[in-house]
N, C-alpha and C positions, 0 to 999 in steps of 0.2 A: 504494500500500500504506500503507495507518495503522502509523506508526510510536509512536502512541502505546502506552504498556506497561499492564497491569492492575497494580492494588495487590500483587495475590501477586508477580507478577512483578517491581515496584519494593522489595517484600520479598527477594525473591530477590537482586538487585541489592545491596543493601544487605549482608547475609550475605557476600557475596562480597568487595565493598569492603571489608569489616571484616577480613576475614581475610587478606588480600592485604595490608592495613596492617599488621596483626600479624606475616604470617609471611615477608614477602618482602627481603632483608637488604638493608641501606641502598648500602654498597660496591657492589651490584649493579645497581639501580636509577639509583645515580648515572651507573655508565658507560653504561647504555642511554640515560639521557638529553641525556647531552653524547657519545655517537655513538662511544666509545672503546672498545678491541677486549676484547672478552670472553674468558679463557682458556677452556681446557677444563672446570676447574673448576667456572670461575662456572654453566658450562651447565647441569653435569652435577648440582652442588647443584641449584638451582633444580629441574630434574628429579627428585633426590630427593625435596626439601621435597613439590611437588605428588605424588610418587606414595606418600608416606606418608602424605596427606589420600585417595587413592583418585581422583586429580584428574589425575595424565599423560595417562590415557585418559579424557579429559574429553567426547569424543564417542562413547565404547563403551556399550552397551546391560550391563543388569546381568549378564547371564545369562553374560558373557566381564569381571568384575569391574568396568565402568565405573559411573556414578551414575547412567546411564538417564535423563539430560537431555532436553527439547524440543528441539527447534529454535531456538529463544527465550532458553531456558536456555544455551544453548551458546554462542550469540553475546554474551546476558549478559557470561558468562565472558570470552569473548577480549577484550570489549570491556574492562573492568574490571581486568583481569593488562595490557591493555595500555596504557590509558591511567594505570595505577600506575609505569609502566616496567619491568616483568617484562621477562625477553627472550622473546623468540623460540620458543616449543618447536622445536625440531630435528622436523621435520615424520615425517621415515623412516621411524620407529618407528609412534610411536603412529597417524601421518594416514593415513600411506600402506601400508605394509605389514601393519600387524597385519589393518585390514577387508579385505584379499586373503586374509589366514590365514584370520580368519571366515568369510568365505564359502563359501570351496574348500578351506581346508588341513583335513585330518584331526584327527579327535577328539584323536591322540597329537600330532600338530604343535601345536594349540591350544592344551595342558597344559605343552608345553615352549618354547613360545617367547612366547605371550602373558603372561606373569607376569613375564619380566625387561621387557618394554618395558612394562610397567603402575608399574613399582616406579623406573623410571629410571634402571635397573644397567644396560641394557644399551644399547650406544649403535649402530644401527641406521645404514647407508650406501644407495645408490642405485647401482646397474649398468644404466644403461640408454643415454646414448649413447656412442656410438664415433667414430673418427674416418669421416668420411663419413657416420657416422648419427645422426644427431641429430633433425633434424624428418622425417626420411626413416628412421624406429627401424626400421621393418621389413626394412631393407637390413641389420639389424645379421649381423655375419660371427663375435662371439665362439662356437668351436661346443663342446660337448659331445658326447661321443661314450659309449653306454652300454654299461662292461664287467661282466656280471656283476651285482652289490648295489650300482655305482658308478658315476658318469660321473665320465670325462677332459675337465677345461672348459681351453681355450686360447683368448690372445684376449687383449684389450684394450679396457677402458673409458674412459672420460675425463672429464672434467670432474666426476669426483666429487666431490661437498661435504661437504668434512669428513671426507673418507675416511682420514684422516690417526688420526682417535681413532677409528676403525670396528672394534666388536668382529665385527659380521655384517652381510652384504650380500647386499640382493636382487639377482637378475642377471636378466635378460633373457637365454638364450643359444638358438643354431641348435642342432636336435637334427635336422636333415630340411634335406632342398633340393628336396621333391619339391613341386608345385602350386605354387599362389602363394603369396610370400616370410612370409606373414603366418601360413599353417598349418602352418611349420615351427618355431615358436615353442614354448621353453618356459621355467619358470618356478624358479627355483633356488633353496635360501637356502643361503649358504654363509657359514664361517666364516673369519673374516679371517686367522685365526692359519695356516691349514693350510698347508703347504709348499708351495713355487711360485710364492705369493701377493706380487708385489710394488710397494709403492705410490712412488709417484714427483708430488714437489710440481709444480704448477705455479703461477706468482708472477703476481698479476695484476696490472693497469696501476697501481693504488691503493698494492702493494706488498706484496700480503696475501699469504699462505698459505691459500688457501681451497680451492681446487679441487686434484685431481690425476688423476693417471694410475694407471689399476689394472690389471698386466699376469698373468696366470693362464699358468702353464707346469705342464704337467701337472696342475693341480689334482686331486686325488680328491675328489669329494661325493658322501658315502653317497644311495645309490637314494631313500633314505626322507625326503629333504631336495627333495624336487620335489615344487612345490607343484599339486595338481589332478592334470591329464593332460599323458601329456608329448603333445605339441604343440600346445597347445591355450592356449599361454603368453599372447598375444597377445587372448584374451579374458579374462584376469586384467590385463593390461597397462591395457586400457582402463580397467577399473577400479579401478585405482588412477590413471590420468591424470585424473580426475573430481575426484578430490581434494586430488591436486597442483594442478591450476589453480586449485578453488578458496583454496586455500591458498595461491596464491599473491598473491591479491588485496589479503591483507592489510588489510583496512578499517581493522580498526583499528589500527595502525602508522600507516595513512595522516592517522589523525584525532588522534593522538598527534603526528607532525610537524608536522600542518598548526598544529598549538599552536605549537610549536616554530620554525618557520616567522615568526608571529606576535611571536616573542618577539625573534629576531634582527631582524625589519626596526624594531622600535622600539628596541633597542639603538643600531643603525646609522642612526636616524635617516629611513627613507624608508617610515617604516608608513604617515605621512599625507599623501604623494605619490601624488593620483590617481592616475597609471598602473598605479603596483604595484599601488595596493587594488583594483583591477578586477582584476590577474589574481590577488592572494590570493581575491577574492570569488568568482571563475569555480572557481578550485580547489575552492571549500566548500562550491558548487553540485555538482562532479564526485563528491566524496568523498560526497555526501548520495545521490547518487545510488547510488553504488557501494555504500551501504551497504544501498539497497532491492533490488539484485540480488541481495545474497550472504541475505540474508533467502529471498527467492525461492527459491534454488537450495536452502539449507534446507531449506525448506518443503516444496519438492519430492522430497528426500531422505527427508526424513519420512514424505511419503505414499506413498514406493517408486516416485516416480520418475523413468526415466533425466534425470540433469540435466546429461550430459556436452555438449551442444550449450551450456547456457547458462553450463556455468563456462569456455568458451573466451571465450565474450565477457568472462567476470570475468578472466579472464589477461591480456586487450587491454587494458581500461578499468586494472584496478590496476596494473599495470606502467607505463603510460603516466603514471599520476598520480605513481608512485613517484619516476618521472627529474622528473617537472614542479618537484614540492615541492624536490627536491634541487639544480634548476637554479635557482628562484626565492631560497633559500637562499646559494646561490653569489653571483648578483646583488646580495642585499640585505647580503653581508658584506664585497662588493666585495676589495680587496687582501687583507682578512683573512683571507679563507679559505683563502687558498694557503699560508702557513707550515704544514707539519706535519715535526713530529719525536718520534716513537714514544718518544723515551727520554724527553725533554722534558714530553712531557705527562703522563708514568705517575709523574714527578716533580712534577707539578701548575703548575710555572713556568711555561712557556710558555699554559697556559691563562690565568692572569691576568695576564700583559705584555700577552694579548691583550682584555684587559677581557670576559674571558668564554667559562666551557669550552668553549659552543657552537659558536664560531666557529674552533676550532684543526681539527679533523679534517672538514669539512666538503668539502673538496678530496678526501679521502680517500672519501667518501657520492657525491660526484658523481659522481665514476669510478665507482665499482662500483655504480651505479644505470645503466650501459649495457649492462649484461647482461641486464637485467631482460623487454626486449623479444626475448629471444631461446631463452633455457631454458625448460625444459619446453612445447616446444612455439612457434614463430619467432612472432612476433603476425601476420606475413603468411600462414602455412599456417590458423590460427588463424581470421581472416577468410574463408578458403576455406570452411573448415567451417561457419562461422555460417551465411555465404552456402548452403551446400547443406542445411542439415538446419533453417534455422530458416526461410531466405526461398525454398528450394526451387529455386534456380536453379542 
């Protein structure tokens, strides 16, 4: 694929970078780039800023408020928000849920729920694995039961992200156990606040608060809050896993590290140690390439179509590269990387005893880059799929 860009497009380019210079606030930027933890806040601004440009829904077509980018344009974007050091958008909202609303949700769903995740007021959650069901979603047991204008949801999620600030969550829940596990699926959105609703931390090896547990005791969710048909949840499922994997690939994060990366091994002294520069060199071969799949998978989106076979392979590839960058980093920062102390660094001290912020939370990136091969979708089940829908076997 010609990764070279047309002039309008290197205009386009430009416009972006200028504006991301302009409007994206320093304090924010700095902790993305020395790896330091981001409040609620920081997200939820940044969120705002881009949804009062008309830019959260930066891959929404006009016609549901977004700017009606290319495919071109879109990666533009992420690429440019992420080599500035933007964070992250919190994918829920805008990636993954709102194009299930488009699709399948009702005229009145679309009016009331796509304008908070456009505007960056509302902060969107994930209900999809359980315990037991994770790469096996379709085992999930949370059930719904319909009384009347409402289902009764009972059950249990897990490893939520960020469920912690979640005004609303998509859920996967059982409505049926009749045929196979997959057509008793349906599709919920439900609010966090409602009574029953209880979320529960879980601490992960790093030390974070990132994930949790989300337990439903009697929940009530008005009728009118099931998104499509009820059981038919499981073909909205898939479409939104198309665009969680490819979001999770991350390219450009990975091309923002792999800078980063770059910067610690000559800090530490081993940038011009043949060894390592072979395996930074192999990584910038990996990351180039990853960057002509998610082009691909675009491209293929654009033309309407199905690209869920090829953004598993993008979930293998970026994930695998995510732990690479963060163990090469580890290496190259040798004993330095193991000091971390939360209070320490939000104090800025311990950053420069260590001759640089890079290197203090870096122990903290490498642990929680071992999940990476394992949500949304295990990179072993992953492989399966490749193998059957792209190599036919």
């Amino acid at each position: 694929m010609d990764l070279a860009f047309t002039p309008e497009e290197q205009a386009f380019r430009e416009q972006i970078h200028a504006w991301v210079r302009d409007n994206l606030p320093k304090d924010i930027s700095d902790k993305v780039r020395n790896s330091i933890h981001l409040t609620r806040d920081d997200l939820q601004r940044w969120a705002k800023i881009l949804g009062k440009q008309g830019w959260h829904g930066w891959g929404w077509p006009k016609q549901f408020g977004g700017p009606g980018w290319n495919a071109v344009q879109k990666h533009l974007f992420e690429e440019e928000t992420a080599l500035a050091g933007a964070p992250r958008v919190i994918p829920f909202g805008p990636v993954m849920v709102a194009p299930v609303i488009m699709a399948f949700g009702t005229p009145e769903q679309q009016k009331r729920f796509l304008p908070g995740i456009a505007s960056g007021e509302v902060w969107w959650s994930q209900g999809y694995s359980e315990p037991g069901s994770g790469s096996d979603l379709a085992s999930l047991k949370t059930k719904a039961e319909r009384r009347g204008d409402k289902y009764i949801v009972n059950g249990q999620k897990t490893w939520t992200t960020l469920g912690q600030y979640g005004d609303w969550i998509f859920c996967l829940v059982r409505t049926s156990n009749e045929g196979k596990p997959q057509t008793g699926i349906s599709f919920l959105l439900i609010d966090m606040k409602s009574p029953g609703i209880t979320v529960r931390p879980i601490i992960t090896m790093e030390g974070e608060h990132e994930v949790n547990e989300v337990w439903f005791d009697d929940v009530e969710v008005p009728a009118d809050q099931l998104v499509g048909e009820e059981n038919k949840g499981w073909t909205y499922a898939k479409h939104l896993l198309a665009h969680e994997r490819t979001n999770i690939a991350d390219v450009n994060r990975a091309k923002r590290e792999l800078e980063r990366l770059k910067r610690v091994a000559q800090a530490e002294g081993v940038y011009d140690e043949g060894r390592f520069r072979d395996q930074i060199a192999l990584l910038e071969v990996d990351v180039v390439a990853l960057e002509m799949m998610v082009l691909r998978v675009l491209s293929a989106e654009k033309s309407g179509k199905q690209s869920l076979d090829v953004a598993g392979l993008l979930k293998i590839r970026g994930s695998e590269i995510q732990q690479r960058y963060s163990e090469l980093m580890m290496l190259a920062a040798g004993p330095a990387a193991v000091p971390l102390d939360r209070e320490a660094i939000a104090a800025g001290w311990q950053a420069d005893q260590l001759a640089g912020a890079f290197v203090a939370p870096l122990a903290s990136t490498y642990f929680n880059m071992r999940k990476t091969t394992i949500y949304g979708g295990s990179n072993e089940v992953q492989r399966n799929i490749v193998a059957q829908t792209v190599l036919g076997s």
